[in-house]
C-alpha positions as CSV (number, residue, x, y, z in Angstrom):
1,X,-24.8,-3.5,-19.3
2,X,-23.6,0.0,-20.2
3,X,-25.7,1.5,-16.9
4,X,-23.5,0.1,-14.3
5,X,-20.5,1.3,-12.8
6,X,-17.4,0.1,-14.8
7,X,-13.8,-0.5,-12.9
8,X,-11.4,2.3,-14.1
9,X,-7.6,2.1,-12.4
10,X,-7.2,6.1,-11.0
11,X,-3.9,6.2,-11.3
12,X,-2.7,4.0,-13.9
13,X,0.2,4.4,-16.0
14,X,1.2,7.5,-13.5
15,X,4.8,8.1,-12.8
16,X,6.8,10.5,-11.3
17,X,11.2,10.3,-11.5
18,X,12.8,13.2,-10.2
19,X,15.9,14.5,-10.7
20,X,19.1,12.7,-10.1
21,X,19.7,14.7,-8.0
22,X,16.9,14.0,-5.8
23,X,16.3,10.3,-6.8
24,X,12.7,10.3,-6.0
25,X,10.5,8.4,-7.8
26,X,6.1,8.0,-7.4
27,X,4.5,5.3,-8.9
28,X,1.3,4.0,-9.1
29,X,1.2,-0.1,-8.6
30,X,-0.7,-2.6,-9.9
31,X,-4.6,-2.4,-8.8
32,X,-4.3,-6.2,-8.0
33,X,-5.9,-7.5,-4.4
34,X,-6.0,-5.5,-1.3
35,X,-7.5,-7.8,1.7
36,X,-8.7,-6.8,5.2
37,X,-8.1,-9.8,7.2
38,X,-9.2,-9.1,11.1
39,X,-8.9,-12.4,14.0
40,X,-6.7,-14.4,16.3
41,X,-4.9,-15.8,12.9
42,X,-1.0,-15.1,13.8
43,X,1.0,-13.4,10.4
44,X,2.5,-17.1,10.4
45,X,-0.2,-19.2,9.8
46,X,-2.1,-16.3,7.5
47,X,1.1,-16.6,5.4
48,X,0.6,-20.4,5.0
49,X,-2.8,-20.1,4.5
50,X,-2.3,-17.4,1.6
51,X,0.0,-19.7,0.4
52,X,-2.2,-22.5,0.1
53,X,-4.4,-20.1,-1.5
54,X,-2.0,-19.5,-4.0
55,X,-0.7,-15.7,-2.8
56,X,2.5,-16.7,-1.4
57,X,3.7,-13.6,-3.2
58,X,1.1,-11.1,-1.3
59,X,2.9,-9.1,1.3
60,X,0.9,-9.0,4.7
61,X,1.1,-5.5,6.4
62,X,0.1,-4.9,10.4
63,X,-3.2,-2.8,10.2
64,X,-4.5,-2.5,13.9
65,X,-5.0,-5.1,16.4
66,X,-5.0,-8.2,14.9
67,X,-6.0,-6.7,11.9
68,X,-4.0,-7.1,8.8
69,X,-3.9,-6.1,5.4
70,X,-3.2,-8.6,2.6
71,X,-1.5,-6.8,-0.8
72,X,-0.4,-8.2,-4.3
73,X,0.1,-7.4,-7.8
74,X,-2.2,-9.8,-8.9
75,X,-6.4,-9.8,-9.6
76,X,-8.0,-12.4,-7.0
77,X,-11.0,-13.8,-8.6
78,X,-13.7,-14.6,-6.6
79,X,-13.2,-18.4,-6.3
80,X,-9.9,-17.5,-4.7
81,X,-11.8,-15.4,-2.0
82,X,-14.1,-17.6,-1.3
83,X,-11.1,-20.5,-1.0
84,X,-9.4,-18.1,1.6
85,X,-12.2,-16.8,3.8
86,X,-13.4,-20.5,3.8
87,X,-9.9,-21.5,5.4
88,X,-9.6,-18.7,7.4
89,X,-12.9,-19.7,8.8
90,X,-13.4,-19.8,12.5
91,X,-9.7,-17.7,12.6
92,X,-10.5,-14.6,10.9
93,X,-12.3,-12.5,8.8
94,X,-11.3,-11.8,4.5
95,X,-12.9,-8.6,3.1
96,X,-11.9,-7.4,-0.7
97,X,-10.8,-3.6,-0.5
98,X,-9.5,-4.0,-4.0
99,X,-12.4,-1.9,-5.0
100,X,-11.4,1.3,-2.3
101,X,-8.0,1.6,-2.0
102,X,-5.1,2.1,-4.1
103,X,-1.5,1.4,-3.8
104,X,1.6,4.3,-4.5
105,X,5.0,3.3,-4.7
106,X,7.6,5.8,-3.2
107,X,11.5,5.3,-3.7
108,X,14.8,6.9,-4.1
109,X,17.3,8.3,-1.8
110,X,15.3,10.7,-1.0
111,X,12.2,8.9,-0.6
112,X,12.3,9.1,3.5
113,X,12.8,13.1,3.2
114,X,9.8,13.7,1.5
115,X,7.7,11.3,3.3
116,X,8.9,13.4,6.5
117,X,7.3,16.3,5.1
118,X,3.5,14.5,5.4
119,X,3.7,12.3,8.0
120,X,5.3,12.1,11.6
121,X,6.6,8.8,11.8
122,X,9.7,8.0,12.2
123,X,11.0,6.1,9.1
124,X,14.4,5.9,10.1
125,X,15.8,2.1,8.8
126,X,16.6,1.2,12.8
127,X,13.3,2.3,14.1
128,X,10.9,1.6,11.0
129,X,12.8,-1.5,9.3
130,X,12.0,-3.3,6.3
131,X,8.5,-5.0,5.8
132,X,7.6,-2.6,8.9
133,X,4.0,-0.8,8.4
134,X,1.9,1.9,10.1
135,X,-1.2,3.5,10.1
136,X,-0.8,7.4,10.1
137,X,-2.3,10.6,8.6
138,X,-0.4,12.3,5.6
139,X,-1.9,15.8,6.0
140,X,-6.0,15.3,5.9
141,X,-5.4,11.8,4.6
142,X,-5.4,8.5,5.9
143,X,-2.4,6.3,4.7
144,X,-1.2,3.1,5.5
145,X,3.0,3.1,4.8
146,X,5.1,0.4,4.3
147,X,8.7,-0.1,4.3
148,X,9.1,-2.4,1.3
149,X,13.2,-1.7,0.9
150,X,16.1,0.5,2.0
151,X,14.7,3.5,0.4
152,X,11.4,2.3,-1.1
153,X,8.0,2.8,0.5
154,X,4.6,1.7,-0.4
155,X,1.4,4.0,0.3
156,X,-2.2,2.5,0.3
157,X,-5.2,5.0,0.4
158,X,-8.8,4.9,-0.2
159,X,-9.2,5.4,-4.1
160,X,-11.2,8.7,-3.2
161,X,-8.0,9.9,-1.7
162,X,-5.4,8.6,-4.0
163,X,-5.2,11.6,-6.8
164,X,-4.8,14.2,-3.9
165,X,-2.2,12.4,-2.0
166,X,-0.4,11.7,-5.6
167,X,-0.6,15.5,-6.4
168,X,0.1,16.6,-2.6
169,X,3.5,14.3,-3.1
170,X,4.5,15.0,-6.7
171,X,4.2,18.8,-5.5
172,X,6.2,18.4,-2.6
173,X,8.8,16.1,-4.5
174,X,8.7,19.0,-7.5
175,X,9.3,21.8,-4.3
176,X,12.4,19.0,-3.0
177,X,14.0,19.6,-6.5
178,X,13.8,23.3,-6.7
179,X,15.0,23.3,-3.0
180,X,18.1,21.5,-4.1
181,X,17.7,18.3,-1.3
């Protein structure tokens, strides 16, 4: 029906490389499957359970207390959903945010630098290692980060959001150039 709302990716397709210089690089990942999951489930036993739900290749991210968010590349149809929340049953809670949020890739040698200039976390390897995740504020807007590599970083915001924060960090990656870091 052409009257209701249609899925259309925000971001897709956008890229930013800097200079090589700089080595920064913004992408926009694939709008696959962003899950809530909130309970007494340990990462562990989520991770088998995903796995048995056939998303052994989602990452799972520390959202709150005993809260967790569940990312991959990959679509989840609904059958899958319904598979998980129906294991997790009893352990936790499954909520799609597939729909809300969107996922931004950050990398380069410079990646940490210009993070730095949004957010107040320390992102240094020993303190914020790899697979490590926070909550935080990037200016006005609420971000979840995500160390997914030495000098890679993954950003998820509510899709509202996600054009700002991409133009707020392609600006200050654009300044990081001009400024010679």
């Amino acid at each position: 029906m052409p009257d209701l709302p249609q899925h259309k990716p925000v971001l897709a397709g956008t890229a930013y490389s800097g200079s090589a210089g700089t080595g920064i690089r913004l992408e926009a990942l694939p709008e696959g499957h962003l899950l809530h999951v909130l309970g007494t489930i340990e990462p562990a036993a989520l991770a088998t359970e995903l796995a048995k739900a056939g998303l052994a290749k989602s990452s799972i991210r520390k959202a709150g207390f005993r809260q967790w968010f569940v990312a991959g590349d990959a679509p989840l149809s609904p059958a899958s959903l319904a598979a998980l929340a129906a294991a997790l049953a009893g352990k936790a809670f499954v909520m799609d945010q597939s729909h809300g949020r969107v996922r931004i890739g950050i990398s380069g040698r410079s990646s940490r630098l210009l993070l730095s200039k949004g957010t107040a976390i320390d992102l240094d390897p020993a303190v914020f290692a790899d697979g490590s995740s926070a909550m935080t504020m990037v200016g006005h807007i609420s971000v979840q980060i995500a160390r997914t590599g030495d000098d890679s970083f993954e950003l998820t915001v509510l899709r509202s959001f996600a054009e700002s924060l991409w133009h707020e960090f392609k600006h200050m990656a654009t300044s990081a150039e001009k400024d010679g870091a």
